[in-house]
C-alpha positions in Angstrom: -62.1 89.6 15.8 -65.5 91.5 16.0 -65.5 95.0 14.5 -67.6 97.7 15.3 -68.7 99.9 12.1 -70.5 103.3 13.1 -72.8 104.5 10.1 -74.1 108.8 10.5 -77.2 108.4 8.4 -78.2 112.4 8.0 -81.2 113.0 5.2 -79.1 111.9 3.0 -79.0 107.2 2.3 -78.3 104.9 5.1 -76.1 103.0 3.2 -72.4 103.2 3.4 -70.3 101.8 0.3 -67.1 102.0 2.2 -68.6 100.4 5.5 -70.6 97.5 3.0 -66.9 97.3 1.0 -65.0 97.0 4.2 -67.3 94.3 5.9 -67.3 92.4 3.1 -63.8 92.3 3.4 -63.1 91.3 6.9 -65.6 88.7 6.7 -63.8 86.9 4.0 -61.0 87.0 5.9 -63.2 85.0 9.0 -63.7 88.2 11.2 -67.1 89.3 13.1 -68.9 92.4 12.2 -72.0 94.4 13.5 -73.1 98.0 12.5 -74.3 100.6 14.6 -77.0 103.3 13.0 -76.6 106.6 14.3 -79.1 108.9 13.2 -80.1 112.5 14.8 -82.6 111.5 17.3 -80.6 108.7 18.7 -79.5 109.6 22.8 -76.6 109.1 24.0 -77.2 106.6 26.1 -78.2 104.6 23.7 -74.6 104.6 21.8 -73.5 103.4 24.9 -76.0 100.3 25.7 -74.8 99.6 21.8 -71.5 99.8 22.2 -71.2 98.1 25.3 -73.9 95.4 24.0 -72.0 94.5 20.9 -68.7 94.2 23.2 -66.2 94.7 19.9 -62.2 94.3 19.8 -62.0 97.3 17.3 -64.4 100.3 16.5 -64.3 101.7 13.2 -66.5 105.0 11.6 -66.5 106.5 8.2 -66.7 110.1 8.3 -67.7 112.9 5.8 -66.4 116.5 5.9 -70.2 117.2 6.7 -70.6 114.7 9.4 -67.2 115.5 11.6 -68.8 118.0 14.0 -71.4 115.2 14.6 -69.6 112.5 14.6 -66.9 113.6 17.1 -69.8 113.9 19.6 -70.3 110.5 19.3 -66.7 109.3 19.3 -66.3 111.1 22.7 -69.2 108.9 24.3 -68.0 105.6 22.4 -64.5 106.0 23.8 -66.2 106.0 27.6 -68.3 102.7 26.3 -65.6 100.5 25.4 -61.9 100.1 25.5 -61.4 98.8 21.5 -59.0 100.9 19.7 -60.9 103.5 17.4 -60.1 104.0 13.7 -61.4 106.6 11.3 -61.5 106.3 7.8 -63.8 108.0 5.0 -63.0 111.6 2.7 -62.7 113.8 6.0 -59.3 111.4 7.7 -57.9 111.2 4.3 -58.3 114.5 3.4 -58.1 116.6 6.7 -55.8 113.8 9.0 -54.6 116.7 11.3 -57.6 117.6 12.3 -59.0 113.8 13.0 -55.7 112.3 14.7 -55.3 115.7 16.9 -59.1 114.3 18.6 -58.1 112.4 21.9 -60.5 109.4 21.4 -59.5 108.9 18.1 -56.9 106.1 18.3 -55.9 105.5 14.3 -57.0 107.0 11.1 -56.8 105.1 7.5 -55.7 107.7 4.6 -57.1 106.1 1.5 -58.4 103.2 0.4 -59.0 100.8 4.2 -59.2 97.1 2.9 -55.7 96.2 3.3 -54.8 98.5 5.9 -57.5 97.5 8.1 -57.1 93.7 7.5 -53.0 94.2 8.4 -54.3 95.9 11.7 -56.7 93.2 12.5 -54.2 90.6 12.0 -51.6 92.5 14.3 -53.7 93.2 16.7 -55.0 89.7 17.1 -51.1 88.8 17.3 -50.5 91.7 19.8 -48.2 93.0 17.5 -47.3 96.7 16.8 -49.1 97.9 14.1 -47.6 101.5 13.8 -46.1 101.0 10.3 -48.8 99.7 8.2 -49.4 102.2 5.2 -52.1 103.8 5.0 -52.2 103.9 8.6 -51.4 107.1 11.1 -51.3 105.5 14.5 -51.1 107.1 18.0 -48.1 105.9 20.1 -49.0 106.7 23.4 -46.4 106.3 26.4 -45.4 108.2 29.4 -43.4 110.7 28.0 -46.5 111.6 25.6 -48.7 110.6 22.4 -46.7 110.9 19.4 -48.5 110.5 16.1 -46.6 107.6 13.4 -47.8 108.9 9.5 -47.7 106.6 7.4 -47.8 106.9 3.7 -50.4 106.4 2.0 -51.0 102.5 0.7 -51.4 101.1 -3.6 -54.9 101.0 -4.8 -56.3 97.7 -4.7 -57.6 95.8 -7.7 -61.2 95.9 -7.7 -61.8 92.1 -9.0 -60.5 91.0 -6.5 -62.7 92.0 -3.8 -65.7 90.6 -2.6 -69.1 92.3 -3.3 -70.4 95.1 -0.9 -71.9 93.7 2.2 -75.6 94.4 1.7 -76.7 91.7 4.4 -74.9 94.0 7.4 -77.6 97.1 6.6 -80.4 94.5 6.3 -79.3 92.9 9.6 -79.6 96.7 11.5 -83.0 97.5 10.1 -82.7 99.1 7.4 -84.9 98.4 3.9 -84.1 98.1 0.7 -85.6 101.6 0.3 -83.1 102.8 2.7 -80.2 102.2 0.7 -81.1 103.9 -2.6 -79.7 107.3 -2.9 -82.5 108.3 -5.9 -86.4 108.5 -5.6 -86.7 105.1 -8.0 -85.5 103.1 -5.6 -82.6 101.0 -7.3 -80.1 99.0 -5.6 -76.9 100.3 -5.4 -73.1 98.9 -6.7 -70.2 100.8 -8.4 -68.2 99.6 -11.4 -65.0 101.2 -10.4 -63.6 103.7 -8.1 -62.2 107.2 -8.2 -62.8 110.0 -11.5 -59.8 111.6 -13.6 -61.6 115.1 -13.1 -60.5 117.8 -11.2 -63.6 120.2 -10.5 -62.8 122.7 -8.0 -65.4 121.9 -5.2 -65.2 117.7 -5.3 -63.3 115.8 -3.2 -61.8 113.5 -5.9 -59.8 116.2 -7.1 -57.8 116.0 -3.5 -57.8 112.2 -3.9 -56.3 112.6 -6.8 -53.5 114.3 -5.8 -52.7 113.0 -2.9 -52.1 109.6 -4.7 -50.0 111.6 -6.8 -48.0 113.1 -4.2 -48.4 110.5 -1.1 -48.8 107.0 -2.5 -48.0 104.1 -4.3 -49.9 103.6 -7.8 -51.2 106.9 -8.0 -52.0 105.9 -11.9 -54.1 103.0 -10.7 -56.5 104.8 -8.7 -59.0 105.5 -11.1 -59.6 102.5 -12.1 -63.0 100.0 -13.6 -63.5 96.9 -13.0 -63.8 93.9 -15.3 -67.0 94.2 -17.3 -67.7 90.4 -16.7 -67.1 90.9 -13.1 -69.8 94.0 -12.7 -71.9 91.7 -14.6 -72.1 88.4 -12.4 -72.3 91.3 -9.8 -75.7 92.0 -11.3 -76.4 88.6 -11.7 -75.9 87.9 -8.0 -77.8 90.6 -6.5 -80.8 89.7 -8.3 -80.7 86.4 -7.4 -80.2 87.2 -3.9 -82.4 90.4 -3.6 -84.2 90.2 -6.5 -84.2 94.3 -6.9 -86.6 96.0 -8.9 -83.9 98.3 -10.6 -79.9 98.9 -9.7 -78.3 101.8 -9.2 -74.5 102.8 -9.9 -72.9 105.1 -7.8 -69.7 105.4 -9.5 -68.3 109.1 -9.5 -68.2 109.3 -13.2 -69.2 105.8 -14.9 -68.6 106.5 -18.6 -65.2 107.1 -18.0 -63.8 104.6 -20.6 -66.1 104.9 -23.7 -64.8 101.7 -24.6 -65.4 99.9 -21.5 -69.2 101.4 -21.4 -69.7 100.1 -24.7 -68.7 96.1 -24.1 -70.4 96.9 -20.9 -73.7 98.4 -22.3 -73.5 95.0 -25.0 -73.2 92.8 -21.8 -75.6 94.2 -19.6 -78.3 94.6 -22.4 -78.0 90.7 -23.2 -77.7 89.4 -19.8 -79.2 91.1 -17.3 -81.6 93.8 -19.0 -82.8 95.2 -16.0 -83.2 99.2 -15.8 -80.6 100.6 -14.1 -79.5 104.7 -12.5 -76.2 106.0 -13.2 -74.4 109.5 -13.3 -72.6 110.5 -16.8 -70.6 114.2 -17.4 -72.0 115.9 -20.0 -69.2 115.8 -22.0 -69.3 112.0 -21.9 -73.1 112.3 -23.2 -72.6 112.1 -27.1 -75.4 110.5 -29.0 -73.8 106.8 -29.2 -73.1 106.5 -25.5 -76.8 107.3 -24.6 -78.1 105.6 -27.2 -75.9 102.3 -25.4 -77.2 103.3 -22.2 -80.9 103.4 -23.4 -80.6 100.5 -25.5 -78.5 98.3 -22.2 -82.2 99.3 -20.1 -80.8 102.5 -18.4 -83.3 105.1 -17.5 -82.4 107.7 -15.1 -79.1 109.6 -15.7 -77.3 112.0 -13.3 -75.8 115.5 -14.9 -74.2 117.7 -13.3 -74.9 121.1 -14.5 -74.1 122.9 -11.0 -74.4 126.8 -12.2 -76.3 128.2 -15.1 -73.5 130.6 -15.6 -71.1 129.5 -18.5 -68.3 131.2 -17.8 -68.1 131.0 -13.7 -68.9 127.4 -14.3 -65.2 126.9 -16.6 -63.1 129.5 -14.5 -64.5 128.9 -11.1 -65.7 125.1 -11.1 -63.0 123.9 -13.3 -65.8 122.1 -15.4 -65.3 122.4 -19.0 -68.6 122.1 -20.5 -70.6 124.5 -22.3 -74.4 125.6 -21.5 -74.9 124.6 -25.5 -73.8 121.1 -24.9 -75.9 120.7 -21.6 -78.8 121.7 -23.6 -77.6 118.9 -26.9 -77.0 116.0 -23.7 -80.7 117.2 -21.9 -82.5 116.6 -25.3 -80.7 113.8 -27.0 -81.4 112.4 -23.5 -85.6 113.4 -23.7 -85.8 111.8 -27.3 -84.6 108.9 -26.0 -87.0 108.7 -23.1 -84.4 109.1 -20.8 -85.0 110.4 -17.1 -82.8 113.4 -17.0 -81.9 114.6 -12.9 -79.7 118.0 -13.5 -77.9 118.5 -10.3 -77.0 122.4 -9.1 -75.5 124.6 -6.3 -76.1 127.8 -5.2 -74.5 130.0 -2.3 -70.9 129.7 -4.1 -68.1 132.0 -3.9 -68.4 135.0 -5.6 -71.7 134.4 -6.9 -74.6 136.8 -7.5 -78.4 136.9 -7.5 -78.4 137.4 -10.7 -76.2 134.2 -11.4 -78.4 132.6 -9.1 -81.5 133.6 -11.6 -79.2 132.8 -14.7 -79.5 129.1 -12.8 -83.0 128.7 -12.4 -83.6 130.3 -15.7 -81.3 127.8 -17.6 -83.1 124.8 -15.6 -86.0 126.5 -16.7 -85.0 125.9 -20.6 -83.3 122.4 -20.4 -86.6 121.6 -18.5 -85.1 118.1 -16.8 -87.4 116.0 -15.2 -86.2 116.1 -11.8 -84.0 119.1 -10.1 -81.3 118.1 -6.7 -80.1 121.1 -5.2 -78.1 122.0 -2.6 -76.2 125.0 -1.0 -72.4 125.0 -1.5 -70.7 123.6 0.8 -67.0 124.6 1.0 -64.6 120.7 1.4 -61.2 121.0 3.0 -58.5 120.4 0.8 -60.7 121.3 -2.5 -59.2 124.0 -4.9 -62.7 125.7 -4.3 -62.1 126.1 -0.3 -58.9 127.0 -0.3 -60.2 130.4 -2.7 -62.9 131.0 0.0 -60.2 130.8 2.6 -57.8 133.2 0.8 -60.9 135.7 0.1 -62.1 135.5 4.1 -65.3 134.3 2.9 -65.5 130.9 5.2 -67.9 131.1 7.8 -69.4 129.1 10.7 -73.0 130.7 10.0 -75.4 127.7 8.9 -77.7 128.4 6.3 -80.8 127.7 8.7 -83.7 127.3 8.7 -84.4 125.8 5.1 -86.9 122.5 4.9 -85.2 119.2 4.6 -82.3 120.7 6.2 -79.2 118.0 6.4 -79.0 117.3 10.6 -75.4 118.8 10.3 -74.8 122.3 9.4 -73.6 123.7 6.2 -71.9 126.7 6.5 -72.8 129.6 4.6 -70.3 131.6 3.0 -69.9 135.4 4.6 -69.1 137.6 1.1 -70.2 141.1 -0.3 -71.9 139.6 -3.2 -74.6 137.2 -1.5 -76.1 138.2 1.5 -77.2 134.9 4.1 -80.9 136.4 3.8 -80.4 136.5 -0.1 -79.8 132.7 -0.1 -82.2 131.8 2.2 -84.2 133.8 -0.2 -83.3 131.6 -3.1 -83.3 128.1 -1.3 -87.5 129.2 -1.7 -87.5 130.3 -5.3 -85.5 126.3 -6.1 -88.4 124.7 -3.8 -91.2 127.1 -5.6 -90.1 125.2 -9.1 -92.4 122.6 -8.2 -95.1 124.7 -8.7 -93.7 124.9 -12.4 -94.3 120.9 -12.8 -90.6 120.2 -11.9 -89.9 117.2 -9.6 -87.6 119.4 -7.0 -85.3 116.9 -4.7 -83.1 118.7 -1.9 
C-alpha cells in the first residue's frame, strides 16, 4: 500500500517524530510512503495537485492541539482530492477524539501510540476486511441508516527495541535539510531514548497520556518506558554513519528519568560515540553526578524548565515541585561545568499578574542562562491546567496578535481580571527586549 503522511510545519521544526516513527514502520513491513509539507503559504490548489499526484490508498496527518483549526482546513480540501480513507493520529485525536471523529472528512482516528494499529489497518484494508475493531482505532461505520462512530480502546505500548529507527530519509526526500529538522539553534540531529514522562504538570499533555493509559488501555505501567542503552547507542552509531551529523539532539520528554539508565548510558555514549549531544533534564533530576555524566558523556546544551519565576504558583498551580533555590544550584552547577543552560518559561497563565510576570524576568535575570525560549500559555484540552481556566471562564478565542515570530496558528489568550490582553502584549516586548541585556532570547 502507498500512504499518505501530511506534516503542518508552523515556526516551529519540520520534522515529525511520530510521522518519521510511523514510516519507518510501514516500510519494514513492505508498504509505500510519501510525505506532503504543508506550511502557511502553501494554496490550496496545491494540496490538491499533491494529493492527487501522489495517488495514495490511505492518508494519514498528525495533529497538535495548536494545529487543529489549520489542519481541518486542509483535511476538507484533501477529502475532495482523493478517495483514500483518512486517519488522524497525534496528541489532539488522542486527547480530544470527539472533537476529531465528529469532522465529516475525517474517516478514523488512532488514540495512542499508531504503529500497530496502523499496520493492522493496512493489512485489512489491503484484504478488504473490516477494520472497525482494531484497538486503538475509532472507525466511522457509515451506511444508509447513518455514520455510527466504533471506539475502540486504547492499544498496549509497544516495546521500543523493537522498532526500526525514525525515518529520516522521508523528510530528506520532501526537501527539507538537516537544519530543518533540529528543534534547537545548534543544529543537532534529532532521536529519543524512550517515550512518555512519569510527571504530571498541570499544563503538559503527558499528564493526560498518562491517565488515559491508566484508565483506557492495556499496560498503562509500560508507557513510560526507555529503551535499551545498547540499542540508543548503535542508534547513534548509525546515524553518523549515514548522516554524519555534527551534533544529536534528544527529544525525549524528560531523558534522566532512570538515574541509573543515564549513568550506563552516559559510560556508553562517552566511550563510543563521544559526540556532543542536546537533551532536556527537570531540575530535580539535575544533582551534581548526573551533570557531571552528561558533561563528561560530551553533552552540551541542556533544556530546563523553569516556566514561572514565582515559587509558589509554580508548585500549586503548575504541579512542578521544584524550588527557585534548586533552579539556581542546577543553573550554576550547570555554568561550572561549561554547560549551555536554555531555561524555558511562560507567561499569560491563569491567574497570573504583572507583577509575577516581573518576578519571571527578574529570576531569569539572576540565574542568567545562556539562552531564554518563551512562549505565551497556551491552554491543552484535557490538561488539569485547562480544565481550571474552563471552570474560572477565563478561555478565550482572542489570539494574542500581533507579537513577532508569531506561530501561523493562533494561541488564544486567556480573558481574566488579573492580565489584561494589552498587558501581555505588553510583556511579550519586555521578554524580546532581554536581548538587549546580552541574553540569547528564542520565541
Amino acid at each position: 500500500m502507498h500512504i499518505l503522511f501530511v506534516n503542518h510545519i508552523s515556526n516551529g521544526p519540520a520534522f515529525s517524530s511520530g510521522i518519521a516513527a510511523l514510516s519507518a514502520f510501514v516500510k519494514r513491513h513492505g508498504n509505500a510512503v510519501s510525505l506532503l509539507n504543508v506550511t502557511p503559504d502553501i494554496k490550496d490548489n496545491q494540496i490538491r495537485d499533491a494529493v492527487k499526484k501522489a495517488s495514495p490508498d490511505l492518508i494519514g496527518l498528525g495533529v497538535h492541539t495548536p494545529h487543529w483549526e489549520w489542519a481541518k482546513e486542509h483535511i476538507a480540501i484533501i477529502k475532495k482530492a482523493s478517495d483514500a480513507p483518512i486517519i488522524c493520529g497525534g496528541y489532539h485525536p488522542t486527547l480530544c477524539p470527539e472533537d476529531v471523529i465528529a469532522m465529516p472528512a475525517v474517516d478514523i482516528l488512532c488514540r495512542g501510540e499508531g504503529e500497530g494499529p496502523l499496520l493492522q489497518l493496512i493489512s485489512r484494508l489491503e484484504q478488504k476486511r473490516p477494520y472497525h475493531d482494531i484497538k486503538g482505532l475509532w472507525v466511522k461505520r457509515r451506511s444508509l441508516f447513518g455514520t455510527k462512530v466504533l471506539r475502540n480502546p486504547v492499544a498496549a505500548p509497544v516495546a521500543l527495541d523493537d522498532l526500526p529507527y525514525w525515518d529520516r530519509d522521508l523528510f530528506f526526500d520532501s526537501g527539507l535539510s538537516a537544519a530543518d529538522l533540529s528543534l534547537t539553534h545548534i543544529g543537532g540531529f534529532p532521536l529519543a531514548s524512550g517515550r512518555g514522562c512519569p510527571y504530571n504538570c498541570a499544563f503538559c499533555n503527558n499528564a493526560s497520556l498518562l491517565k488515559m493509559y491508566r484508565q483506557d488501555g492495556d499496560g498503562a505501567a509500560q508507557y513510560v518506558r526507555k529503551r535499551s542503552v545498547q540499542n540508543v547507542i548503535e542508534e547513534c552509531r548509525f546515524l553518523i554513519d549515514m548522516y554524519n551529523p555534527s551534533s544529536l539532539e534528544f527529544w525525549d520528554e524528560m531523558f534522566a528519568s532512570d538515574r541509573d539508565w543515564t549513568a550506563r548510558f552516559c559510560e556508553a555514549y562517552e566511550r563510543e560515540i563521544s559526540l556532543p549531544f542536546i537533551t532536556a533534564l527537570r531540575v530535580e533530576r539535575a544533582d551534581p553526578a548526573t551533570l557531571h555524566a552528561l558533561h563528561d558523556a560530551g553533552c552540551r546544551c541542556i533544556f530546563f524548565g523553569v516556566e514561572v519565576g514565582n515559587e509558589q504558583y509554580r508548585k500549586r498551580r503548575l504541579n512542578r515541585h521544584m524550588s527557585n533555590s534548586q533552579i539556581k544550584d542546577a543553573f550554576a552547577t550547570a555554568k561550572r561545568l561549561g554547560l549551555e543552560r536554555f531555561a524555558w518559561v511562560m507567561l499569560g497563565l491563569p491567574d497570573e499578574t504583572p507583577e509575577m510576570i516581573q518576578e519571571t524576568i527578574d529570576f531569569l535575570i539572576e540565574i542568567k542562562p545562556d539562552i531564554i525560549g518563551w512562549s505565551v500559555y497556551h491552554p491543552l484540552p484535557e490538561t488539569e491546567l485547562y480544565r481550571y481556566c474552563k471552570e474560572k471562564g477565563y478561555l478565550s478565542d482572542s489570539p494574542i496578535f500581533p507579537y513577532k515570530g508569531a506561530p501561523h496558528y493562533p494561541v488564544p489568550a486567556l480573558r481574566q481580571p488579573s492580565l489584561p490582553l494589552e498587558t501581555v502584549e505588553m510583556f511579550c516586548d519586555e521578554f524580546r527586549g532581554l536581548k538587549e541585556l546580552g541574553f540569547q532570547v528564542n520565541q
